[in-house]
C-alpha positions in Angstrom: -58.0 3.0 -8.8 -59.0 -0.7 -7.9 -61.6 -1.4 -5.8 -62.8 -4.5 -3.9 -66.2 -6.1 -3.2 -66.5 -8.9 -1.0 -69.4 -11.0 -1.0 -70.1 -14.6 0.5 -70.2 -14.7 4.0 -72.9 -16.0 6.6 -73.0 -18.1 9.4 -72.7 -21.9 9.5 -72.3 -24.5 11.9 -68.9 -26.4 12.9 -67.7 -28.7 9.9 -69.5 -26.3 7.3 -68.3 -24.9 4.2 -68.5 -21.2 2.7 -67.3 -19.6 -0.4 -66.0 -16.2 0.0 -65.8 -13.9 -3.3 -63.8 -10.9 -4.2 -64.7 -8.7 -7.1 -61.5 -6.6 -8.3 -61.8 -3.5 -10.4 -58.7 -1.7 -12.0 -56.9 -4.5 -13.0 -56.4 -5.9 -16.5 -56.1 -9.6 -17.5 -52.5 -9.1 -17.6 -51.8 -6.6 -14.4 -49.3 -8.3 -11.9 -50.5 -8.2 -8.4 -50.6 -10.0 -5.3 -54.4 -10.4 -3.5 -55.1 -11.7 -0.3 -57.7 -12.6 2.1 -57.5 -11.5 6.0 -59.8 -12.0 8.8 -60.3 -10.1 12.6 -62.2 -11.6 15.4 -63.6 -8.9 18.0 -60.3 -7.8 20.0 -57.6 -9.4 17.9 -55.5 -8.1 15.5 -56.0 -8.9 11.6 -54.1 -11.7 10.5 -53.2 -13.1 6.8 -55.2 -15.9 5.7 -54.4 -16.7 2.4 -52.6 -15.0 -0.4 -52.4 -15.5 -4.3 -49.6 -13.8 -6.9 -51.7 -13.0 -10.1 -49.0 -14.6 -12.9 -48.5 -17.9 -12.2 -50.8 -18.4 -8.8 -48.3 -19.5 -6.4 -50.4 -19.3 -3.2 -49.5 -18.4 0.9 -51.3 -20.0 3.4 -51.5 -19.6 7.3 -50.7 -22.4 9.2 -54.5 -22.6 11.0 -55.9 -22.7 7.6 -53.8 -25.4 5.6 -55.5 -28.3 4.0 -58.9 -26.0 4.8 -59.1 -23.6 2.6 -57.9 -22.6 -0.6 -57.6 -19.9 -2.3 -58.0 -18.7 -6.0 -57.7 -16.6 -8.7 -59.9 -16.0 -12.2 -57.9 -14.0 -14.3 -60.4 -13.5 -16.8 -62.9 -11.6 -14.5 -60.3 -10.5 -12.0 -62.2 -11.8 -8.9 -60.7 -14.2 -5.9 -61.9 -16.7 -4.0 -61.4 -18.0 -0.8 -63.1 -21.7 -0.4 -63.4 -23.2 3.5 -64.1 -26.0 4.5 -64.2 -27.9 7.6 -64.7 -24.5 9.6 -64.6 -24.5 13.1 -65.9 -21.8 15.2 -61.9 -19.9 15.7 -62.5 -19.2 11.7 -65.6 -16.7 13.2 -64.2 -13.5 11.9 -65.0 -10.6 9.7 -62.8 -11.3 6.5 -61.4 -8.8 4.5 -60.0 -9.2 0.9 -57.0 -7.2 -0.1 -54.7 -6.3 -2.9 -51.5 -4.6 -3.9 -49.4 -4.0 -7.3 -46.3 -5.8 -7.5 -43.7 -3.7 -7.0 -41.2 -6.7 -6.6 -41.0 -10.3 -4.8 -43.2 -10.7 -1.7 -41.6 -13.7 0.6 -44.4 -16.5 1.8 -44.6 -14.3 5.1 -44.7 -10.8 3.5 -47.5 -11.7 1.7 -49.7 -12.9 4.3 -48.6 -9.4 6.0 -51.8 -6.9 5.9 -49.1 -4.3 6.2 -48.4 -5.1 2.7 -51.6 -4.2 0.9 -52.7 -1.0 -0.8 -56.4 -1.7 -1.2 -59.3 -3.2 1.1 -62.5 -4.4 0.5 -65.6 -3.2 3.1 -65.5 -7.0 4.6 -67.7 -9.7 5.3 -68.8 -12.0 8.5 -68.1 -15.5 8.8 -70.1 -17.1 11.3 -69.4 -20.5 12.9 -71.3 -22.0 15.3 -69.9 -25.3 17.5 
């Protein structure tokens, strides 16, 4: 069963950066799977963030994040990371990381889909202040 740990979040102040972690359990060095990370403000829906494909790490981002964050993977420990910079206070959110065995080829847009995923982590607040 995999299981996921986020860790990293806090609060920071507009222009800030914050590393977000992921710790994966259940998958080997060689599992093929697709991870993401999501966020959800108060009284929005969860939306895709970034996503990563574990062979090869071709990456998804969402258009409010591009050139901001990036997203990545360490095979040899199995956990993802989300780097962000420049934040502004719309990146306030709690962020969730997420993963799901490839079963097959996820499109840019599927994988940015939290419909997608199998497995959540518990979350973790991001907190920008203007």
């Amino acid at each position: 069963r995999v299981q996921l740990v986020e860790s990293g979040g806090g609060s920071v102040q507009a222009g800030g950066s914050l590393r977000l972690s992921c710790s994966a359990s259940g998958y080997s060095r060689d599992s093929k799977y697709y991870m993401g990370w999501f966020r959800q403000a108060p009284g929005k829906e969860r939306e895709g963030v970034a996503s990563i494909y574990s062979i090869g790490a071709s990456t998804s981002y969402a258009d409010s994040v591009k050139g901001r964050f990036t997203i990545s993977l360490d095979k040899a420990t199995n956990t993802l990371y989300l780097q962000m910079n420049s934040l502004r206070p719309e990146d306030t959110a709690m962020y969730y990381c997420a993963a799901v065995d490839y079963t097959g080829y996820y499109a840019w847009y599927d994988r940015l889909r939290a419909q997608k995923y199998s497995y959540w982590g518990q979350g973790t607040q991001v907190t920008v202040s203007s």
